[in-house]
C-alpha positions as CSV (number, residue, x, y, z in Angstrom):
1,X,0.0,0.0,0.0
2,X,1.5,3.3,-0.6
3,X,2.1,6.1,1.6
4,X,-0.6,9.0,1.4
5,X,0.6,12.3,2.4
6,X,-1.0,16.1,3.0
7,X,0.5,18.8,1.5
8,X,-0.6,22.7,1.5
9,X,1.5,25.1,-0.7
10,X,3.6,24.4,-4.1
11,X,6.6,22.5,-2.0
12,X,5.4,19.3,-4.2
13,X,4.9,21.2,-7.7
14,X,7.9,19.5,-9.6
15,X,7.0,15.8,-8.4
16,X,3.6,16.0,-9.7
17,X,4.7,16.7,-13.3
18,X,5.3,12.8,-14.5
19,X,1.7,12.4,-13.1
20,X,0.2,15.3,-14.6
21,X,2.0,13.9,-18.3
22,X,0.8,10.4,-17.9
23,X,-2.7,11.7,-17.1
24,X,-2.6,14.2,-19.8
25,X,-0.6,10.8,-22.2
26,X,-4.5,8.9,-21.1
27,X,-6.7,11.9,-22.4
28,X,-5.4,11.4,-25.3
29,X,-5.6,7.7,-25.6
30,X,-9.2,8.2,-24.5
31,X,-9.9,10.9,-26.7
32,X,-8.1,10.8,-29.2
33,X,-10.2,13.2,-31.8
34,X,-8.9,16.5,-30.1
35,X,-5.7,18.6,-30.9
36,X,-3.6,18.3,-27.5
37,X,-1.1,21.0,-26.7
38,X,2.2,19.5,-26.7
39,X,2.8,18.1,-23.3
40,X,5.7,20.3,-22.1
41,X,3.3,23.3,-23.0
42,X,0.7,21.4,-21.1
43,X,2.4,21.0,-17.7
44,X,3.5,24.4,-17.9
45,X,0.0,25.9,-18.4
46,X,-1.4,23.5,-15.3
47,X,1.9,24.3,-13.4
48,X,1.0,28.3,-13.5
49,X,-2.8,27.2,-12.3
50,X,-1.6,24.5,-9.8
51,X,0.4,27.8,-8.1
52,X,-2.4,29.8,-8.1
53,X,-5.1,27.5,-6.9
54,X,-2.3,26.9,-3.9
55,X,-2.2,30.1,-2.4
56,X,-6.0,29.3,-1.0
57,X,-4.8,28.1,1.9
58,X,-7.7,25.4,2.1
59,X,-6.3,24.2,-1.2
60,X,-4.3,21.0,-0.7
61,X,-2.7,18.1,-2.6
62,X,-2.8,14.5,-1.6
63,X,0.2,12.3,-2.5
64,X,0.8,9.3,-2.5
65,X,4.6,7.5,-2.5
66,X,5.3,3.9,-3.1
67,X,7.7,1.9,-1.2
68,X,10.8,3.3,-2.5
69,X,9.2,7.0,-1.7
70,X,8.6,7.7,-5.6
71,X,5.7,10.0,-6.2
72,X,2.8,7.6,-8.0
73,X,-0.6,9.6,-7.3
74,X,-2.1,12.6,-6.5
75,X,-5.5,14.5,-6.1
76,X,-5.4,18.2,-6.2
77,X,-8.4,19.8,-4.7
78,X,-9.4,23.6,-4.4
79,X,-12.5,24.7,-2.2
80,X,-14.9,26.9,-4.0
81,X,-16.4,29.8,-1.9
82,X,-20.5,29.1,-1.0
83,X,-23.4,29.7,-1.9
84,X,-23.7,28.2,-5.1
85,X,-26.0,30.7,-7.2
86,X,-28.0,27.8,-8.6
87,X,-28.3,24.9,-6.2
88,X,-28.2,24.7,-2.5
89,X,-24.7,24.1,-1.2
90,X,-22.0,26.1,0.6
91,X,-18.2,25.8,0.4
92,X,-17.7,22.7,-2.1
93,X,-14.6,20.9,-2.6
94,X,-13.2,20.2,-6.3
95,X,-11.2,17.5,-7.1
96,X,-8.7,19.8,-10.2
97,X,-6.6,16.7,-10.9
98,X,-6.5,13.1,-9.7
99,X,-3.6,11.3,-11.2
100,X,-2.6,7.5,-10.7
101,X,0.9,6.7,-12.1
102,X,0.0,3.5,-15.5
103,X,2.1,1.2,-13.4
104,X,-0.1,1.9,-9.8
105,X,-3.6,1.6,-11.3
106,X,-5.8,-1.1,-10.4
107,X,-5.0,-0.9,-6.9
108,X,-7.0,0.8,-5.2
109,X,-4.7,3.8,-5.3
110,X,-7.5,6.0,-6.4
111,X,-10.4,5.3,-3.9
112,X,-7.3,5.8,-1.3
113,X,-7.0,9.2,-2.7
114,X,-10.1,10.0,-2.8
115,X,-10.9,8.8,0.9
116,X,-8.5,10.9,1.9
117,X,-9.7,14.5,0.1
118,X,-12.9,13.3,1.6
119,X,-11.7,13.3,5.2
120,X,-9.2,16.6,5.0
121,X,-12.5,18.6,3.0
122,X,-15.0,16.9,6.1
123,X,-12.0,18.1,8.7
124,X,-12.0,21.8,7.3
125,X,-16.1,21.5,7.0
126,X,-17.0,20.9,4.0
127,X,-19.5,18.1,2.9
128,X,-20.5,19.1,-1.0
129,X,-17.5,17.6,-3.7
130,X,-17.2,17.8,-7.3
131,X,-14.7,16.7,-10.1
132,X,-14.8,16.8,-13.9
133,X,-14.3,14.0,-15.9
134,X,-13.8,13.4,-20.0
135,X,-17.2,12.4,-21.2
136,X,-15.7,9.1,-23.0
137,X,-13.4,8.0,-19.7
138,X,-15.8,5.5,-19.0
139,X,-13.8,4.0,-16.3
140,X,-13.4,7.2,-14.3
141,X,-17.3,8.1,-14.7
142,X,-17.9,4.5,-13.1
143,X,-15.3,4.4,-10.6
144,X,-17.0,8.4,-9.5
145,X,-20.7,6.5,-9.8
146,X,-19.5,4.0,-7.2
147,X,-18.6,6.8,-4.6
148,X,-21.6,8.9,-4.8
149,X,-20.8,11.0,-7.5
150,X,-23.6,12.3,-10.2
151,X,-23.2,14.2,-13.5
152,X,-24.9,17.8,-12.8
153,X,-23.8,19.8,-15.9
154,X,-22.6,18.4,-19.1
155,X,-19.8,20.8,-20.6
156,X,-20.3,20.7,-24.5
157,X,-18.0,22.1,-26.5
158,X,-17.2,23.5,-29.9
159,X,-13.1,23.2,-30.7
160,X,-12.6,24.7,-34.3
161,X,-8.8,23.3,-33.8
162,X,-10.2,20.2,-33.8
163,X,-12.0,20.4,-37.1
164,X,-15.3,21.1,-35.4
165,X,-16.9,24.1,-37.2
């Protein structure tokens, strides 16, 4: 089982990179139809939000290490000021990223994440969560089923990059 860990602040920006790349490496296997920035662009442009979303000090990330203390997960979550304009919740926690290294998945490394954003957001008090997932990641859209989760709002699109006019 690997080790989970709570950290506030950007002291853990660099290790998350390889995650952020093979998460970004799965969108694209996923859904494949889209034009993807090239990946160093695309850690770049997350790395700039990842140190902005930080400086909330409710923010936090959750890591978790392996054996050999390598970095092979993480769930980034930001808090969103309450009450929502449409529906009736306060404070809600978003999940920005959660990222499970290829050679970790299967293990439960995910719900472990997860269980953990769930008891830091209920320690700071907050009850309402939300994350976004690619319509065609099946397996993420099941695996956020199973703990509770329910679409809400369905995010179309229209990218003219991607041949869409």
């Amino acid at each position: 089982m690997s080790l989970l860990e709570l950290h506030r602040g950007t002291t853990v920006l660099e290790e998350l990179a390889p995650l952020w790349l093979a998460l970004f490496t799965h969108h694209q296997q996923i859904e494949p139809a889209l034009d993807y920035q090239a990946p160093e662009l695309s850690w770049s442009l997350r790395r700039a939000e990842y140190k902005n979303w930080l400086t909330d000090p409710r923010a936090f990330v959750v890591l978790a290490r392996d054996d050999v203390g390598r970095a092979v997960g993480y769930a980034l979550t930001v808090v969103h000021d309450g009450p929502d304009d449409t529906w009736t919740v306060g404070d809600c926690g978003e999940v920005k990223t959660l990222s499970v290294a290829p050679q970790a998945r299967g293990r439960g490394l995910g719900t472990a994440l997860l269980d953990a954003v769930d008891v830091e957001l209920e320690r700071i008090g907050i009850a309402d969560l939300q994350i976004m997932a690619i319509a065609a990641n099946r397996d993420a859209l099941r695996f956020y089923s199973r703990r509770g989760l329910t679409p809400r709002a369905v995010l179309l699109s229209r990218y003219r990059s991607a041949g869409q006019l």
